[in-house]
N, C-alpha and C positions, 0 to 999 in steps of 0.2 A: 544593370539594374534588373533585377527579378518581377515577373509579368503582376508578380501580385503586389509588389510597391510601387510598380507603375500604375499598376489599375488605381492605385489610392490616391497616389499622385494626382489623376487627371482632373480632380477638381468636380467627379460625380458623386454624387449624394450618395451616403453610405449609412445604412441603420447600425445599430449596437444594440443589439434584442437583448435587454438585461439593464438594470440600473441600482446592483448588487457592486458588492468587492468587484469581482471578475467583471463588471460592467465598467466599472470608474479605472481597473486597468488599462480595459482596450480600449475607451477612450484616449486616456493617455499616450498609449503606443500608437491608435492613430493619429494623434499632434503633432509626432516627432516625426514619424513617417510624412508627414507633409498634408492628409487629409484638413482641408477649409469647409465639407459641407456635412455634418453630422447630429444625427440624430436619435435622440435612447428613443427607446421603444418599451413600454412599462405601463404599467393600470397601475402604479403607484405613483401617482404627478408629485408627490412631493419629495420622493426618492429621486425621480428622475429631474427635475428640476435641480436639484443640489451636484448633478454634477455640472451646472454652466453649459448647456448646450440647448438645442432646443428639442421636445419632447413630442410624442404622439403614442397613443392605446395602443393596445393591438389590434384591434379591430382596422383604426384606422391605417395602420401601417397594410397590412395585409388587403385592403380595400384598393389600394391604389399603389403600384410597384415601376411607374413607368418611366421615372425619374431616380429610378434609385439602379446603382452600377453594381452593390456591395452589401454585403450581411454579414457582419461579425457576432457572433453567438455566445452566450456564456454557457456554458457548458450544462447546467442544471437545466437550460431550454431542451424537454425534449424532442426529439425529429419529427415526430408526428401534428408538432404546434399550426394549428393555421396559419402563421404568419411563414414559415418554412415548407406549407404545402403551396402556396402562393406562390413564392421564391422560382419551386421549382415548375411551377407554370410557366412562371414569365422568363425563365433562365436566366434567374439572379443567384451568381454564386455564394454559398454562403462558407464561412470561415471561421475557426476559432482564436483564442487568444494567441495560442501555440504556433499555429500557422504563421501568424502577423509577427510575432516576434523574433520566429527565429529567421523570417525572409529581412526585418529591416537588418538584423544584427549581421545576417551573411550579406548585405547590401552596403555595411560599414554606418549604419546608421549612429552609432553608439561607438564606432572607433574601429579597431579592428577588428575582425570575425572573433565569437570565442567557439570552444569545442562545448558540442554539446552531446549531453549523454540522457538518455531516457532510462526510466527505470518504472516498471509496471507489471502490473497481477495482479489473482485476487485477495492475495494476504505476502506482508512481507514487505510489502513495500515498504514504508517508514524507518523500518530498521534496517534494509537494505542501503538504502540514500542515505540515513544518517551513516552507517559504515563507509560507505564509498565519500564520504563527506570529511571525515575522519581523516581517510587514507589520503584525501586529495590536500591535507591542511590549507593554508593560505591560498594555494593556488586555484582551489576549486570552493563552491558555493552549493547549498540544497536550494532548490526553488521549486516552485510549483504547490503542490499542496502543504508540503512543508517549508520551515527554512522561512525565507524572503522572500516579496513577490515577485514578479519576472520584470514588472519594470522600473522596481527599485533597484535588483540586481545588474539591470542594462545602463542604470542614469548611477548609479554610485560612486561617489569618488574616487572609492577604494575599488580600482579593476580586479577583477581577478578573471583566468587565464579561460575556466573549466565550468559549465555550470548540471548538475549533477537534478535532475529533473524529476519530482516524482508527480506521475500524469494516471489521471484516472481514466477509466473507461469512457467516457462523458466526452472530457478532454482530448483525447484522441481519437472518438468519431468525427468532433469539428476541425481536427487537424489532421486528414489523411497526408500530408507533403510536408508534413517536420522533417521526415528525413534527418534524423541524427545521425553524430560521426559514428556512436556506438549506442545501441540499447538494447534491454535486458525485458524478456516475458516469464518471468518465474516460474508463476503455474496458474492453474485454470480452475473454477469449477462455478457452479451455477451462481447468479448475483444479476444483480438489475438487470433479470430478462424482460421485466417489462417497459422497459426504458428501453432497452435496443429490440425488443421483439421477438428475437430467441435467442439460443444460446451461439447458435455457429454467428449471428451478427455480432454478440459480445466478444468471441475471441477473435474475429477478424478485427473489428477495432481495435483492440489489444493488440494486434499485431502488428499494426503501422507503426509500433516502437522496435519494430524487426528491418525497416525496409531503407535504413540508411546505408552506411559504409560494414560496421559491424552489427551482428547479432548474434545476442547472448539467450540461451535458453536452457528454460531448464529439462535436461535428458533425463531425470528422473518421472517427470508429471506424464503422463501417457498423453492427454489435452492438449497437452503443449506440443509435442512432438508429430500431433498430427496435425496442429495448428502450422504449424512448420512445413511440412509436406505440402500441404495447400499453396502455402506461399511460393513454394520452390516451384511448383508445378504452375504456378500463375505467373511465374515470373519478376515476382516483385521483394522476392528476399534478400536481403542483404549478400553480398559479395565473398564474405567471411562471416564463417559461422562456427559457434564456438556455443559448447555445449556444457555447462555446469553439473557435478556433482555431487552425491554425498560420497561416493563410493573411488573405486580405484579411473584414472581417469584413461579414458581410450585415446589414441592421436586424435586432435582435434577439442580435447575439452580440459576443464578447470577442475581437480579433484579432490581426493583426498588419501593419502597411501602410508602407510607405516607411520600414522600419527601425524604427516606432514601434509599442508597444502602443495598439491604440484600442479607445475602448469605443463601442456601438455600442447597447447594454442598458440602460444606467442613464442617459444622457447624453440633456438636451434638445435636444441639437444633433442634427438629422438624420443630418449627416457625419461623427456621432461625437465623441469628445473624446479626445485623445491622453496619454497616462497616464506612458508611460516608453519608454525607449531599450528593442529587444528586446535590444540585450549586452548587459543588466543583467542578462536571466536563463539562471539554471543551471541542467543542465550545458550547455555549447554544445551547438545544432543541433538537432533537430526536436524532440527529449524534452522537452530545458527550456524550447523555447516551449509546447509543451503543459503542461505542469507549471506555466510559469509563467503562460498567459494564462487557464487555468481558477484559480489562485491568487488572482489581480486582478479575477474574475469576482468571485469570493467576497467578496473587500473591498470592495468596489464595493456589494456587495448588501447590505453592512451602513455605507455611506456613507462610507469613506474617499475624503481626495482622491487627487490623483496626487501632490502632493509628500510627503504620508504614504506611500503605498504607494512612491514611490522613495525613501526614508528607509529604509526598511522591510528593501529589499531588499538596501542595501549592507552590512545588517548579517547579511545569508543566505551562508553556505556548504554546501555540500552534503555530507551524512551519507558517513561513510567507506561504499568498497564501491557507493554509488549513483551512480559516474559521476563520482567526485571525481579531479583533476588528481592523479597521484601522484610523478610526475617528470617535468623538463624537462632535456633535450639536447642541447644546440647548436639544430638545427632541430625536434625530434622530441618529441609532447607521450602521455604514456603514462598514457591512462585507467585507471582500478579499476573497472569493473560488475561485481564480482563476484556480484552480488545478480542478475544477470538470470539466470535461474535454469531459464528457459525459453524455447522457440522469440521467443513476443510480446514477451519485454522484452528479446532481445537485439536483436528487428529495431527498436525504440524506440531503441537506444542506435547500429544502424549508420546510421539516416538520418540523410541528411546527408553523411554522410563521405564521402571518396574518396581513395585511393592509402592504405589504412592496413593495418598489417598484425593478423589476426585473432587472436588465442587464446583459442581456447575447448574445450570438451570435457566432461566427467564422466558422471552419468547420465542419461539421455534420459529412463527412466523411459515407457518409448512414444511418446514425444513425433514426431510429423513432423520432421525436421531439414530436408527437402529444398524444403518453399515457402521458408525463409531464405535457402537459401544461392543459390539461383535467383534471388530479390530482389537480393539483395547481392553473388556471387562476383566480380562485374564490377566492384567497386567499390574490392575488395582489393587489395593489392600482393601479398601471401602469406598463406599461416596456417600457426599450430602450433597443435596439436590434443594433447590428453594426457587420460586417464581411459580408464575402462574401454569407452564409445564412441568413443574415438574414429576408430579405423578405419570406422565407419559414417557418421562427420562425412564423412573423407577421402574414403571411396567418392562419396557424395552430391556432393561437389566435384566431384568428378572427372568425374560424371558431366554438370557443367553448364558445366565450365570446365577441362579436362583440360590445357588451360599453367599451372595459375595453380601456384607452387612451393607445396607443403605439407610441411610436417618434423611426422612425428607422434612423440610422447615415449613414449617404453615404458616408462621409470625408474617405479617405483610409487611410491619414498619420494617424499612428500609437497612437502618444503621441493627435495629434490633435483631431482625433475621441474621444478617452477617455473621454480630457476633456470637449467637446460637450455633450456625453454621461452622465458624471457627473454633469454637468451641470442640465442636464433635471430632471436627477434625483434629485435634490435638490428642482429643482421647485416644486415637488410634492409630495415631500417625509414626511411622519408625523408620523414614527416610526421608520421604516427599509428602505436601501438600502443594497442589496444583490448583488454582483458580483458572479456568477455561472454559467457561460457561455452556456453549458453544447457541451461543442464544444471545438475542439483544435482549437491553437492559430496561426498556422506558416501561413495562409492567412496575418497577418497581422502586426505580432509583432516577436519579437526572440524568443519568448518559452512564458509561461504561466506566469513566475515571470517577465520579461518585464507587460505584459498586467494589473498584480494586484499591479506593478509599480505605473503604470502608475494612474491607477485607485485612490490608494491613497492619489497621485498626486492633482488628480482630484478633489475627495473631498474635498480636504482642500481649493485649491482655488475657488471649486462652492460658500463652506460656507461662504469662503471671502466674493464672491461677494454679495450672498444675503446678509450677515452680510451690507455692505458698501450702499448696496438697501435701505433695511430699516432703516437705520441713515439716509441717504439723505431724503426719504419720510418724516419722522419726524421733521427733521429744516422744 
């Protein structure tokens, strides 16, 4: 038995700071696990009441610690909360959902151990798991932020072998000893620094999905790699290590060569073993070979072949909003990333491309715009830009690339601006339109799936109209 299902075991009082989703999980998972004395801890008494336990503020949790053995946390609790400055006064360990779940599951709590696999970064992820979820058919599960939750996937009738994890930052500070069999750090760059504090506290939490059996990284992201160093030099990195790319793969990593994914990690062949076609993976161009040869990293590390993982893969489409195809043209193909949300996931969505035209915009939220649009402006045909930055977008253009045409949307209504925006872009479009804002959405719309809504929306009736243009012109 594992010290941390004993610790639950012993029948000492154990809070659950949280009386959300992720609160009413770990409730659960402490019931099974054997805990009898538990308590939410919430300034919402009616929330915390509705899960059947008994409840106390936070105030009063953090007042008095001296009967309490345990602290399970929901993850949106940040570190800095009184009730976990308190904790570590008194040396009450605290724990996340992650921690507890996978100690009862390696404990046989739920039957026999399953394999578990992490998957984390700060973009990618979702289309990552859903691939590797793909690949793993019946025998493996997405859980954690996607998919199912962790302990419907543990109590489900239907066992399955593999569960394929996508863990946020959050998540993995309150679970430093998941210790997965395998997990994957994609890439890096700045995001809830004020939640962890700075930036090397965010990638070291990230990197507790490195400190299992394997780890997958990606050798492309510089962040990453010296995220990686750190860990080697501390001692606490994974055993095997196996390094993903877009490019030709070195011994030791997952690639891509002559069109072909090769694996270069798990294969007895020195020159690798060729796994699958890279058009098989989504979305086109530099993201979905990343996404997808850290995917095949993972299945690989839990032994699938290549004709399973190309099985796997024809049965993968990629999640609205993340880069999925939303309309075709005549010649003209019009991405949805609505979800890049930031500088790093829109410039993941423009490599690659060239002659395409941009729209993006909303809140920067402080974000730098101007290393992207320096990477990229060269690449563009045009851009519309619309939200409350965007004239800071256009300036930044302007100042890197003062021919390139920019139409920025001043219309604030929601659905209107869009199809203005899409509009423009058809005018001038003669390959790509790309939606990748690289900004959030709530200036102007209900969330990011509103905006690439909307967007697709838009497409279809720009096409119309130029389609109904060009018949009129011709009679």
């Amino acid at each position: 038995m594992s010290a941390l299902v004993d610790l639950v075991r012993s029948g000492g009082h154990i809070l659950v700071a949280g009386a959300g989703v992720s609160g009413a999980g770990i409730v659960a998972i402490l019931k099974d696990l054997g805990a009898t004395n538990i308590t939410v801890v919430d300034d919402n008494t009616e929330r915390a009441l509705s899960l059947g336990v008994s409840f106390s503020t936070t105030a009063e949790a953090a007042a008095d610690l001296t009967e309490v053995c345990l602290i399970a946390a929901s993850p949106g609790w940040r570190p800095d909360s009184a009730l976990f400055a308190a904790a570590d006064a008194a040396g009450v360990p605290v724990v996340g959902e992650i921690s507890l779940a996978r100690a009862g599951d390696a404990d046989g709590v739920w039957g026999d151990p399953r394999t578990w696999i992490v998957i984390t970064g700060t973009n990618g992820k979702t289309t990552t798991t859903g691939m590797l979820a793909a690949i793993l058919g019946p025998r493996g599960l997405a859980v954690g932020n996607i998919g199912v939750p962790l302990h419907t996937a543990l109590t489900a009738p239907h066992r399955v072998e593999i569960l394929a994890a996508e863990l946020s930052s959050f998540q993995l500070h309150w679970s430093p000893t998941v210790h997965p069999d395998a997990g994957a750090l994609l890439n890096l760059a700045e995001d809830h620094i004020d939640w962890h504090g700075s930036f090397e506290n965010y990638a070291l939490d990230k990197a507790n999905a490195l400190t299992g059996e394997v780890a997958v990284y990606g050798a492309d992201d510089q962040m990453v790699a010296e995220t990686v160093g750190k860990l080697r030099e501390a001692g606490t990195l994974a055993p095997q290590v196996v390094g993903f790319t877009a490019g030709e793969p070195a011994p030791g990593q997952v690639g891509i060569k002559d069109g072909q994914v090769v694996d270069r990690a798990f294969s007895d062949d020195p020159d690798g073993l060729a796994i699958t076609a890279a058009d098989h993976l989504q979305p086109p161009g530099i993201r979905g070979q990343l996404n997808g040869t850290a995917a095949i990293a993972l299945a690989r590390s839990v032994g699938l072949t290549p004709e399973e993982i190309t099985e796997g893969l024809s049965t993968f489409t990629v999640e609205a909003h993340r880069g999925q195809i939303v309309h075709r043209s005549a010649d003209v193909v019009w991405f949805d990333d609505s979800k890049a949300t930031n500088p790093h996931a829109a410039d993941a969505a423009m490599t690659g491309l060239s002659d395409f035209v941009w729209v993006g915009g909303g809140q920067l939220k402080g974000a730098d715009i101007r290393p992207l649009v320096a990477k990229h402006a060269h690449s563009m045909n045009s851009a519309v830009l619309l939200g409350v930055d965007a004239q800071q977008i256009a300036d930044a253009l302007a100042e890197v690339r003062p021919d390139l045409p920019v139409t920025v949307i001043t219309d604030t209504d929601p659905r209107q601006s869009m199809i203005q925006a899409t509009a423009a872009a058809a005018a001038a479009a003669t390959s790509t339109v790309l939606l990748a804002p690289a900004a959030a959405s709530l200036d102007m719309f209900t969330g990011m799936s509103q905006r690439g809504d909307f967007f697709a929306e838009g497409a279809v009736l720009a096409t119309m109209a130029e389609n109904h243009t060009e018949a009129t012109e011709r009679r």
